[in-house]
C-alpha positions as CSV (number, residue, x, y, z in Angstrom):
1,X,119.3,-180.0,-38.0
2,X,115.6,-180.9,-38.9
3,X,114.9,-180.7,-35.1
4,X,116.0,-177.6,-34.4
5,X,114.3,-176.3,-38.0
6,X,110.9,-177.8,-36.5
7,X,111.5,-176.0,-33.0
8,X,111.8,-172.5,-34.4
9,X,109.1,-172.9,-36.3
10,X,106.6,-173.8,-33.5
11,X,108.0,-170.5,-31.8
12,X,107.3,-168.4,-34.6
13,X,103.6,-169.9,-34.9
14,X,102.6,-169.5,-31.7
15,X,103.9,-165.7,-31.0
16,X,100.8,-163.9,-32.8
17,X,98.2,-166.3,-30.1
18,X,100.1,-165.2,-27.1
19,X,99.9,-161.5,-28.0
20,X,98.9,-159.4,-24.7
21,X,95.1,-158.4,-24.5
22,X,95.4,-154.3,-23.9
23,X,93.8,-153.3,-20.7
24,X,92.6,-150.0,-20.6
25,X,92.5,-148.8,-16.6
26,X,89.4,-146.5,-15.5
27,X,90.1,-142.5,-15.8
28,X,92.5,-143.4,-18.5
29,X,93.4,-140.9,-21.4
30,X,90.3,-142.0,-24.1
31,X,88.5,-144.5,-21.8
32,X,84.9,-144.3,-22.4
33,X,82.7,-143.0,-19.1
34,X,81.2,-145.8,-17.1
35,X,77.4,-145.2,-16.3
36,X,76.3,-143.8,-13.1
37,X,72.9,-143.3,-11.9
38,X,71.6,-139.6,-12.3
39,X,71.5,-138.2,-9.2
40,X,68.3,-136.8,-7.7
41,X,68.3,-133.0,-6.0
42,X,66.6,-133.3,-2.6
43,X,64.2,-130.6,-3.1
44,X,62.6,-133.0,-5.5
45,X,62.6,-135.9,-2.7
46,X,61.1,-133.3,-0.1
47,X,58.1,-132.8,-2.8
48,X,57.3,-136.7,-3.4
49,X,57.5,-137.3,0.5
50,X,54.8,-133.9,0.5
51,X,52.8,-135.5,-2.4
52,X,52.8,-139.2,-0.2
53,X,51.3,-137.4,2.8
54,X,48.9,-135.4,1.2
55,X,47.8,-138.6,-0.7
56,X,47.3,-140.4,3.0
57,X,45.4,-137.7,4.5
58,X,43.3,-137.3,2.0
59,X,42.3,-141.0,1.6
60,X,41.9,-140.8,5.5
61,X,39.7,-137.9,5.0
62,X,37.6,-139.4,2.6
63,X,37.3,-143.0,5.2
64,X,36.0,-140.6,8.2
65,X,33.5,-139.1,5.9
66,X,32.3,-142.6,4.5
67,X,32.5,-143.8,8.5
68,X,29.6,-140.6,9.6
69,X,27.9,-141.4,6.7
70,X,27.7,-144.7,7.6
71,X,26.6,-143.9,11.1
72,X,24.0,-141.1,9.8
73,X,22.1,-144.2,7.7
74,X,22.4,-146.7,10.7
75,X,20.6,-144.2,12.7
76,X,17.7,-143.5,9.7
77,X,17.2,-147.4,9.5
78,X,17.1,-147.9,13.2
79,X,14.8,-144.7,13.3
80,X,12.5,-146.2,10.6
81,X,12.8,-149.5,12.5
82,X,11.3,-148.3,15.0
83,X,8.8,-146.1,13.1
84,X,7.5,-149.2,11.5
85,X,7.6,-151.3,14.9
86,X,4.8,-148.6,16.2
87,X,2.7,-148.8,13.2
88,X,2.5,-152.8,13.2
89,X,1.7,-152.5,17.1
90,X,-0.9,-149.7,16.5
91,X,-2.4,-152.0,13.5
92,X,-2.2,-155.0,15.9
93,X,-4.0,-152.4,18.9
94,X,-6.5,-151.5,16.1
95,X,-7.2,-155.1,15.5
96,X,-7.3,-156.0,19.4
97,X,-10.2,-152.9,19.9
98,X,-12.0,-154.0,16.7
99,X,-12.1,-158.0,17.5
100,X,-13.2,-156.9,21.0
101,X,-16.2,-155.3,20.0
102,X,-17.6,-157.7,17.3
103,X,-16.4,-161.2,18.7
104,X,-17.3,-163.5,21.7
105,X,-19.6,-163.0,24.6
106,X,-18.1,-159.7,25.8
107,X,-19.5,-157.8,22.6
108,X,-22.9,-157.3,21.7
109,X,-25.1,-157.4,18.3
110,X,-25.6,-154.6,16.2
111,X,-27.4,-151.7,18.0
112,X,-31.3,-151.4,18.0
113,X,-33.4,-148.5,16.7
114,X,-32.7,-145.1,18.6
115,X,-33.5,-141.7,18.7
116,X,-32.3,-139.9,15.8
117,X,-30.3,-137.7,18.3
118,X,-28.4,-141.1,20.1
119,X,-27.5,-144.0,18.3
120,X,-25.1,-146.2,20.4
121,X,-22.3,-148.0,18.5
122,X,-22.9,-151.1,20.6
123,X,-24.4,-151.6,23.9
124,X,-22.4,-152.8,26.0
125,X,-21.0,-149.4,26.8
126,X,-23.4,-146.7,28.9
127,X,-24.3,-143.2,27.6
128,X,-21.2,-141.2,27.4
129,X,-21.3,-137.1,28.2
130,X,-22.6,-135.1,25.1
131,X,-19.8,-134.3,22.7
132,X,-19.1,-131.2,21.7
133,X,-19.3,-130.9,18.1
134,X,-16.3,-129.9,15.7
135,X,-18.7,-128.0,13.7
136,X,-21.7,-125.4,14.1
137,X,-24.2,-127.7,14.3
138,X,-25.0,-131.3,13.4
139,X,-26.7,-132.4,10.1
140,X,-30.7,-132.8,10.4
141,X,-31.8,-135.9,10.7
142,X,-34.9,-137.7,11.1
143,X,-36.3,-141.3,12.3
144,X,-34.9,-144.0,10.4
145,X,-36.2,-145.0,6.8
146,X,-37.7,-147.4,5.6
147,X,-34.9,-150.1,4.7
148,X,-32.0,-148.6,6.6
149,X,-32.1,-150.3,9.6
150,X,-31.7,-153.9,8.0
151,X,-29.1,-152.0,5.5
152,X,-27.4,-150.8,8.5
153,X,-27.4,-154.5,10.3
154,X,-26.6,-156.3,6.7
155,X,-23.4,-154.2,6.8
156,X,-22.4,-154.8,10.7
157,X,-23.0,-158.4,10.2
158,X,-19.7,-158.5,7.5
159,X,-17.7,-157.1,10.1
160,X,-19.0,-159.4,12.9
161,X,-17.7,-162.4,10.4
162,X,-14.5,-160.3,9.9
163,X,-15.2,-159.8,5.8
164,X,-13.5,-156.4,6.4
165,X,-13.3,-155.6,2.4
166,X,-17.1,-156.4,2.0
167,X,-17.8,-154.5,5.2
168,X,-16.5,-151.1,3.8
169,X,-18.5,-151.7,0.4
170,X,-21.2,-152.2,2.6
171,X,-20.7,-149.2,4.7
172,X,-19.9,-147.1,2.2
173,X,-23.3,-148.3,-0.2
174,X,-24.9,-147.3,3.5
175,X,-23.8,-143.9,3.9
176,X,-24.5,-143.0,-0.1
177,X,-27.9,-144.2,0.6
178,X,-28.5,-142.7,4.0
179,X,-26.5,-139.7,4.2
180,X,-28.4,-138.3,7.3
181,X,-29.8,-141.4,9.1
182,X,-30.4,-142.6,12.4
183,X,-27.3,-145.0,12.0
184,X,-24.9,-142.7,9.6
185,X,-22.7,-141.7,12.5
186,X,-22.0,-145.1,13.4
187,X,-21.6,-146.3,9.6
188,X,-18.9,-143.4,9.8
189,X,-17.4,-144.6,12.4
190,X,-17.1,-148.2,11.7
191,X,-15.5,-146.9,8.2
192,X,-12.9,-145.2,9.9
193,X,-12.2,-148.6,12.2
194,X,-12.0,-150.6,8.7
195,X,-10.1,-148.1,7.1
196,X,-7.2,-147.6,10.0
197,X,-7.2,-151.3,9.5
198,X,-6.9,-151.5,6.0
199,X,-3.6,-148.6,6.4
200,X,-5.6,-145.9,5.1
201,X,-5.3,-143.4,7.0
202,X,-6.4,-140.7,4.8
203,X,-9.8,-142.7,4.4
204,X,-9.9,-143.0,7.8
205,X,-9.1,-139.7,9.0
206,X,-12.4,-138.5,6.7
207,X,-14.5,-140.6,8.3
208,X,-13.9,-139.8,12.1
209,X,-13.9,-136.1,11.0
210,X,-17.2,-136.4,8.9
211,X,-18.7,-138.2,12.5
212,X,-17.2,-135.2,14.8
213,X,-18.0,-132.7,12.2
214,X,-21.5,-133.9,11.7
215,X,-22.7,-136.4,14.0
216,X,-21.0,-134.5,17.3
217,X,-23.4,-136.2,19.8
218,X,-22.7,-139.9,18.8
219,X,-21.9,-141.8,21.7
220,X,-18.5,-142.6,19.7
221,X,-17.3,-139.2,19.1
222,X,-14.4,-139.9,22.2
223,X,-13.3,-142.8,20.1
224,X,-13.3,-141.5,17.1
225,X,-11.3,-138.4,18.5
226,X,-8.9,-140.3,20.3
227,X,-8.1,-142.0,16.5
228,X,-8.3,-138.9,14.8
229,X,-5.8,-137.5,17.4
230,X,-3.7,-140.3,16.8
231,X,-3.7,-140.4,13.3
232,X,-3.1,-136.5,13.0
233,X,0.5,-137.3,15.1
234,X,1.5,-139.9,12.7
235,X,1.0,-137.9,9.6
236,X,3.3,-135.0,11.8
237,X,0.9,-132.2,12.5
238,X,1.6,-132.3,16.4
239,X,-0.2,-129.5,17.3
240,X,-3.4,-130.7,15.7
241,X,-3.2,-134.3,17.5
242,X,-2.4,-132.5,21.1
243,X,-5.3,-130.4,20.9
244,X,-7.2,-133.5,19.9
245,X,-6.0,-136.1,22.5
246,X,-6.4,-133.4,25.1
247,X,-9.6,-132.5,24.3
248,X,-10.3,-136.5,24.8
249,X,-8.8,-136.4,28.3
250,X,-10.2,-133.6,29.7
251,X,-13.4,-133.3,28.1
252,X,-14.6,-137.0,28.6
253,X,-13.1,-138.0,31.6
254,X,-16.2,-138.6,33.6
255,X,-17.4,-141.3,30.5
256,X,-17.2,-144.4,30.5
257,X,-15.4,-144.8,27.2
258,X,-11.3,-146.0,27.0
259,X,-10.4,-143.4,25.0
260,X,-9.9,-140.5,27.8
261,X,-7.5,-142.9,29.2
262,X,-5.9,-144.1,25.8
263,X,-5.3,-139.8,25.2
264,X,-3.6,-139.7,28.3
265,X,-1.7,-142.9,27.8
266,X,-0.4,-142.0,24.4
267,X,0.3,-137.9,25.4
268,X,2.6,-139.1,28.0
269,X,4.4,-141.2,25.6
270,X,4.4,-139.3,22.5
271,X,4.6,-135.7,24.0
């Protein structure tokens, strides 16, 4: 009796723990929704794909651009390169003609008194034709003063030791001093050698234009012109160093200065 109490009540107690679980089916009456991803119209796909390849042709736009512009500076620094490869070789020329006519056997001393009319630069080169003056007539000048000739040697001596710097103070003192001497043409030109040396140009350029302009039968007027040309073409007036270097060429071609051939030299490969 006890046993069978003890079995029913075991049955009773475990009835509420093995209740069934309800299990609610999908698309059942009072199921709640289950999530679903929100669709997207393809219009708005066709736009984004649009959007993508305007981006990428845009940034391949922008590369071809920054690839010419690229090329464009290339070109400006190899230009420039070769701009500046000139000018060192012209300076390096410059120095060549100078050292040439100051040092060793080949050049001579300073030159001697001369005719107010003819003052050689150096005399190891023979009377040149008359040059034609760039102005209307040359400055007066008379025999030289007392004092310039040693002022005039005292001056070519610093550039025969190559004290370039003191040699254009020197020059310079000279042609304050002297304005109109017997050796002012050469002082002039000398100046502009120093100065084309030094990388002024502008300096120099006034000097070989104050020699054609007022010393136009100098025995260096070719030279001078030939520089002048020269100079003119690398400050870009073209026209003005043509006119020049021709004038050189044709004019002088009979002297026995370098600087007929030099024109012709640098005509054919500058123009």
């Amino acid at each position: 009796m006890r046993a069978l109490t003890a079995l029913v009540a075991v049955v009773l107690l475990a009835q509420p723990a093995c209740a069934q679980v309800e299990v609610v089916e999908p698309g059942a009456a009072g199921a709640p929704p289950a999530p679903r991803s929100a669709a997207v119209p393809s219009s708005s796909k066709a736009t984004v794909a649009a959007a993508a390849g305007n981006s990428s042709g845009e940034l391949f736009y922008q590369l071809q651009v920054l690839q010419d512009e690229l090329m464009k500076l290339r070109g400006i620094v190899e230009e420039q390169g070769e701009e500046l490869r000139q000018l060192k070789q012209q300076r390096l020329d410059d120095y060549i003609s100078l050292d040439r006519r100051i040092g060793g056997g080949s050049a001579a001393p300073p030159p001697d008194p001369a005719p107010a009319s003819d003052v050689p630069i150096d005399a190891t080169q023979a009377p040149s034709a008359p040059a034609p003056s760039m102005a209307a007539s040359t400055a007066p000048r008379t025999a030289p003063a007392a004092g310039e000739e040693p002022a005039y040697q005292a001056a070519y001596e610093r550039v025969r030791n190559r004290q370039f710097p003191e040699a254009i103070v020197a020059f310079n003192d000279f042609v304050a001093q002297y304005p109109n001497g017997s050796y002012t043409g050469n002082a002039h030109y000398w100046l502009g050698e120093l100065y084309l040396l030094d990388g002024d140009n502008a300096a120099a350029k006034r000097n070989f234009e104050t020699l054609l302009n007022n010393f136009g039968d100098n025995r260096k007027v070719p030279d001078a012109m030939f520089k002048l040309g020269r100079i003119y073409h690398q400050d870009g007036d073209d026209a003005r160093a043509k006119e020049l270097l021709q004038k050189v060429a044709n004019d002088y071609a009979g002297s026995d200065s370098s600087a007929p051939r030099l024109a012709r030299e640098y005509l054919q490969q500058n123009f």
